[in-house]
N, C-alpha and C positions, 0 to 999 in steps of 0.2 A: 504494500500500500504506500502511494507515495503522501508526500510532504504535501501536494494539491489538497488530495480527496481529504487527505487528514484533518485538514484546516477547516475546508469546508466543512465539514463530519461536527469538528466542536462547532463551529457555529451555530450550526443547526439544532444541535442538542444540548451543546453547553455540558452540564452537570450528568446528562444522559449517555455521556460515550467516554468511553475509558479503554486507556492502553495500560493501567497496572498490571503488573503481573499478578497478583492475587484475586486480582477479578478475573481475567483471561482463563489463570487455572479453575477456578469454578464453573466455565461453559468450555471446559476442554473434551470431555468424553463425558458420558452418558452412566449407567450403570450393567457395563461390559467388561471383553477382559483385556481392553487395549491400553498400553499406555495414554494420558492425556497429551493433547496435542495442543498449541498453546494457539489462538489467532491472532493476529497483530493487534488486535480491538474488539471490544464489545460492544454495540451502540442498542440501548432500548428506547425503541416507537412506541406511541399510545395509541396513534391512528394508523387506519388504511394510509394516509396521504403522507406519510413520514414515511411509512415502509415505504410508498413508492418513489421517495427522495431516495432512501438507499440504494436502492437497487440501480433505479434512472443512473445514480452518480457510476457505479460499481459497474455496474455495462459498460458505461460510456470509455472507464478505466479498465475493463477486463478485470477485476479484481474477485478472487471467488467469495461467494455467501455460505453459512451453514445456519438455518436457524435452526432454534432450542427453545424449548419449550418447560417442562419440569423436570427433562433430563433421567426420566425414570427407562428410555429406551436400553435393549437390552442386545444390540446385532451390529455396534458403532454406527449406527446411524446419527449421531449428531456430534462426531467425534471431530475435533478444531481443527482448521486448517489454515498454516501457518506461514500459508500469504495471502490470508483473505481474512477477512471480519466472520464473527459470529453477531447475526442477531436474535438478542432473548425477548421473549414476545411476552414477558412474565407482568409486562404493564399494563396489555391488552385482555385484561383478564374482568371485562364486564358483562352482564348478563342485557343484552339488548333488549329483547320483548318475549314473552311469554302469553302464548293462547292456550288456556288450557282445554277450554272447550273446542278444539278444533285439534288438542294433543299437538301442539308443537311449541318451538323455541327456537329464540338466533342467539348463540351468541358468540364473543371473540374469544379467539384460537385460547387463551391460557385459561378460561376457565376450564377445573376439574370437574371430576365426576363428583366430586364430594361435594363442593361448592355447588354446584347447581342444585343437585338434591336435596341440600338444606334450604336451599332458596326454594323448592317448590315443592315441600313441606307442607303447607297449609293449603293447596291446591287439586290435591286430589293425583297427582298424576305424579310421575318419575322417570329419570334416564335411565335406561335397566343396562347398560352393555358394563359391563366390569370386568375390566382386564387386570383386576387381586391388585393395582398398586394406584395413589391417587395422583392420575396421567392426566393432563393439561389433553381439551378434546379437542386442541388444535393436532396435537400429536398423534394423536389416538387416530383419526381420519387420516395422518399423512404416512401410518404404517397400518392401517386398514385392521385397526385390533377388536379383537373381541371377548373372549374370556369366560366369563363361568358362568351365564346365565342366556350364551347362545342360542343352546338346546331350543332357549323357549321364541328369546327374544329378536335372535339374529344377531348379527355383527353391524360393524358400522358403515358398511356397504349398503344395509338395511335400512338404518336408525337416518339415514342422512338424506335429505332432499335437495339440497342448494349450495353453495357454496361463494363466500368472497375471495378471491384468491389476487395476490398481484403477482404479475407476471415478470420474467426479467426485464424486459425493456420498461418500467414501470409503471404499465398499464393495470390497470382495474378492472378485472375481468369480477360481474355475477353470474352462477353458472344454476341452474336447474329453478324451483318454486317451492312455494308451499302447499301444493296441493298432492294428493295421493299417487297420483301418478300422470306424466305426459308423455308426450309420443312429437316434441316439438325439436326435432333434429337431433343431432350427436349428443351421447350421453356421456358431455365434456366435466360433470360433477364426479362420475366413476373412472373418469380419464386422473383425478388428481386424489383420488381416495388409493393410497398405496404408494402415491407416487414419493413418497420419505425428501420433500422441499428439492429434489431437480429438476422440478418444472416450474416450479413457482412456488411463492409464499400462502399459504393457506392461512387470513386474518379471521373469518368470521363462516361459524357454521351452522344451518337451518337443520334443525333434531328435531324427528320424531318422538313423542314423548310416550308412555303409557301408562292405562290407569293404576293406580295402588289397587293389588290384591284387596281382597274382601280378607280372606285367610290365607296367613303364611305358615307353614310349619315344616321345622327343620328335622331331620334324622342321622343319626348314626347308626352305619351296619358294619362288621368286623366281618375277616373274611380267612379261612387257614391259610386260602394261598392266593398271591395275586390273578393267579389265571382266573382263579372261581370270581373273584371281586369285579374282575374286566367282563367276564362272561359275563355277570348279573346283569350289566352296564348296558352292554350290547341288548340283549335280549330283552331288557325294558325300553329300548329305542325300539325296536324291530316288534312290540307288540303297540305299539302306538300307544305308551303312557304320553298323557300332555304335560311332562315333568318340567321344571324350572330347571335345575340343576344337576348334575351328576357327578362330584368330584372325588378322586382315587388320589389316592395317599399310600404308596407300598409301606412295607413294613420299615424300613430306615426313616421314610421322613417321616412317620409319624412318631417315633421314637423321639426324632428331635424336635418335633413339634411340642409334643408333650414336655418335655422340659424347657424349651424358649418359651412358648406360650401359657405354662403353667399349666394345663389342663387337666383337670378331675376325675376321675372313673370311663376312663376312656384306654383302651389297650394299644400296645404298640405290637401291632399285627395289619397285617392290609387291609384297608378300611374304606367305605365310599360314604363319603357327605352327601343325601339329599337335601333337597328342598322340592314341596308343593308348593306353588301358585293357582288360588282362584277361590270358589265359593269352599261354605263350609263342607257341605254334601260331596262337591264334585273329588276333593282334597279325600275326603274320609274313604271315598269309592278310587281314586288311584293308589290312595296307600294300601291297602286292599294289596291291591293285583302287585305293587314292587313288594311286597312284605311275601308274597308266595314264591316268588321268582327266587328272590334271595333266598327262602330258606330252601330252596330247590338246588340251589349251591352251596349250602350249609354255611347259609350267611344265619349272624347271632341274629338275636330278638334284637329291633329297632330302639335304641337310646335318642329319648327326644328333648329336643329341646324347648323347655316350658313354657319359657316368654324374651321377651325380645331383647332385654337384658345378656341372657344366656345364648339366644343364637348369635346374638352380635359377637358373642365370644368367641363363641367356633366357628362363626365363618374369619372374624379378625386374626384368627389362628392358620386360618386356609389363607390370607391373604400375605403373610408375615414368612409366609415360605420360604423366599427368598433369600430374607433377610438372616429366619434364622438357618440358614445353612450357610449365609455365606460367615457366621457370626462363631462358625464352629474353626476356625481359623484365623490367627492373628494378622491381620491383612493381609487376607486371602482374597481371592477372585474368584468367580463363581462361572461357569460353560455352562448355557442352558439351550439342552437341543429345544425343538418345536416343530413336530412333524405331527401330519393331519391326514387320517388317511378312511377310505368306506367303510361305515360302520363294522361291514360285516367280516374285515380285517383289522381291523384294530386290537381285539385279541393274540394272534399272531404276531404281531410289528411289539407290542409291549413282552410279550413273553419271550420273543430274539433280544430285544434292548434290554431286558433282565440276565442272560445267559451271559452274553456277550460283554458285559460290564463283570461278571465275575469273570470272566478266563481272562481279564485282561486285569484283575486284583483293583478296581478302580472303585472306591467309594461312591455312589449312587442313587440317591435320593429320587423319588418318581411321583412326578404329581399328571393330571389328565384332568381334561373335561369332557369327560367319555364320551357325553350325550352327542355329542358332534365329530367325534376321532381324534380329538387335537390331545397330546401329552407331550411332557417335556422330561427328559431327564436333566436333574441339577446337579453338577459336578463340582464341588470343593476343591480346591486348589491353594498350593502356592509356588507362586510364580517365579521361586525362589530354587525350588527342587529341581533339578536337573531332568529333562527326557519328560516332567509330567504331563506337561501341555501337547507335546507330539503324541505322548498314547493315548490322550484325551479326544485331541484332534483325530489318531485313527479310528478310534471310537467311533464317533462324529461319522464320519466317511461309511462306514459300515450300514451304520443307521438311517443314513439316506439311500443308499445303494440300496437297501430290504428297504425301503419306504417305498422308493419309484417303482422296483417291482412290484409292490404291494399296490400299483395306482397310486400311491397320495403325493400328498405336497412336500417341498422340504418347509416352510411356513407356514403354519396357518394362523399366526396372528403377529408374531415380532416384526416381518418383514424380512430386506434383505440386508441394509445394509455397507458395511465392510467384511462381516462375517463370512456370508452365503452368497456370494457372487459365482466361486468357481460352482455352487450348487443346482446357481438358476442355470449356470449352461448346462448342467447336467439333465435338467428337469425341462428346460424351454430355451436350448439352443437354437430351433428353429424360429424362434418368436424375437431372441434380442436385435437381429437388423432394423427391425419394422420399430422395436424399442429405440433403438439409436436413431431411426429416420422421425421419431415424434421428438423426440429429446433436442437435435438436433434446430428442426424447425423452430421449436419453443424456444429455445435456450442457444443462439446461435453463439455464442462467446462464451460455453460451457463454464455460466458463472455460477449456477446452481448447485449446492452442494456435491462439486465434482465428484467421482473416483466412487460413490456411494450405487448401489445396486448393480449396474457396469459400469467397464474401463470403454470410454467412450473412444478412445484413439487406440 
């Protein structure tokens, strides 16, 4: 960045843009296992019309962008680049308008999941997509996540109608509506859901909302082994329960679970978290039918939880996963695969990625949100041990090679990336040209956070 743009830059923001090093190291990497990467500056907007001063200036100079959001991403997708600016969008974080009777919302990229929710509390209605960390839903849309209540509600391919984005040259592009569905040219709002900021900046997003349950009630079932726990999973998909939730916990992480999170009368064995969503009747007639299934796998009697108190517990238990495994090592770093694949393989793909992690002695933690195929194994590390990251890595390698033959994805909610690039060519090598020919058009001076999903040159 030269001495030009720089000048320019504090003018504009003044007080808003910083070249300290202690601010740069806090928008350097994401919550991955790359080293931070430092950018020459950090500059935060409040408006659409500030980001598009950025950008216009940073075009005109070639200078790359990366924005950042709450930095909870997990694939280096907002990992610094260290001749370019990071912008954090942590100031755009307002909640625009809210229709509840018509179930939607706008608003700017940094508001959370959890923010919003509290905000629309007293309205009857809620953003249901939860991807277990509280992700700014500018973020959340620009790696296309979704999380542990897909099953019922969809992802954010789903959840999303519209889109404000600005573009590199810094135009202001609104992309889609508020209405349920149109049929009004290019579906230019699914062109930027995924697209992880190299095509443009994603400032403000039109959600779908839905109503608050009438009755919520949560479950634990324990299970001897994880094949029986994943089986249960599948076969309440494939009998058409209209379940909220289905989350698997093998026997390690819930061991650490239980002591990170403190939890009560709950065993350390492989375990699947439900939850029902809907009326009292319909709730009491699907636990019914999982309660047979399970015990058809020689799943335990259902441990419930009683009020809302309590399941806040164990799901903030399910969501802390992360954390506490990465907590089981003194600045450690944590490898989290994320592969998604047809229900009716997703038993197989978990019970190879269980094998394959013992013959290679690798500590192993396994969480899923079965109800849709998607599981992660979380790998403990320090990045200090010689050779661990490469057995990790071939780990890694393995688990997508049985995924694509298995049909699935190597992602189905993280994204791609700096992680999983050589992945995508493995899974949609035929697709990245056509990728590099919209990238290209959009982003003519590849100042969008380069090097991220592909190597464009």
């Amino acid at each position: 960045m030269n001495n030009q743009v720089q000048a320019k830059l504090k003018k504009i923001f003044n007080g808003r843009f910083s070249t300290s090093e202690s601010t740069r190291a806090n928008y350097a990497r994401g919550e991955d296992t790359y080293d931070p990467v430092l950018s020459k500056a950090v500059v935060f907007p409040e408006t659409n019309e500030e980001v598009s001063k950025i950008l216009s200036l940073c075009n005109e100079h070639k200078i790359p962008v990366v924005p950042f959001g709450t930095g909870t991403s997990l694939e280096g997708n907002v990992v610094g680049n260290d001749k370019g600016i990071t912008i954090s969008l942590e100031k755009m974080n307002k909640i625009l308008s809210v229709n509840a009777e018509d179930f939607d919302c706008r608003v700017q990229a940094c508001v959370t999941k959890e923010q919003l929710n509290e905000y629309l509390r007293e309205d009857g209605v809620f953003f249901p997509i939860d991807p277990g960390a509280n992700a700014a839903i500018g973020g959340m849309a620009s790696t296309s996540a979704s999380g542990t209540m897909a099953v019922k509600y969809g992802t954010m391919k789903t959840a999303i109608t519209g889109l404000t984005v600005v573009l590199p040259s810094g135009e202001i592009v609104k992309t889609g509506s508020r209405t349920k569905k149109t049929s009004a040219g290019y579906n230019l709002t699914n062109l930027f859901i995924g697209s992880e900021g190299t095509l443009g900046i994603i400032t403000e997003i039109q959600l779908r909302l839905s109503p608050i349950p009438e009755s919520i009630m949560s479950a634990v079932c324990h299970f001897p082994s994880l094949e029986s726990a994943v089986q249960t999973a599948q076969q309440v998909i494939q009998y058409g329960v209209p379940i909220a939730r289905i989350e698997m916990l093998n026997k390690e992480q819930m061991e650490i679970s239980i002591n990170y999170s403190k939890l009560k009368d709950i065993e350390a064995v492989p375990t699947l978290f439900f939850e029902f969503h809907g009326s009292e009747a319909s709730n009491q007639e699907n636990i019914k039918i999982v309660e047979e299934i399970s015990k058809d796998n020689n799943g335990s009697s259902f441990k419930w939880a009683k009020d809302l108190e309590e399941r806040n517990k164990l799901w903030k238990a399910r969501w802390d996963v992360y954390y506490s495994v990465k907590a089981l090592i003194n600045n450690g770093r944590v490898y989290s695969t994320d592969v998604c694949l047809p229900i009716s393989n997703i038993t197989e793909c978990v019970n190879f990625a269980e094998e394959e992690t013992k013959k290679l002695g690798l500590r192993a933690p396994m969480v899923g949100h079965l109800g849709d195929g998607n599981f992660h194994v979380i790998l403990p590390y320090d990045p200090k041990e010689e050779g661990i990251y490469n057995k990790i890595r071939d780990f890694s390698d393995l688990l997508i090679k049985k995924t694509l033959e298995l049909n699935g994805t190597i992602t189905g909610e993280h994204g791609v990336g700096l992680h999983k690039k050589a992945y995508l060519l493995q899974e949609h090598g035929d697709c990245i040209p056509l990728m590099k020919t919209i990238k290209k058009s959009i982003d003519q001076n590849n100042i969008m956070n380069p090097g991220k999903i592909f190597d464009l040159n």
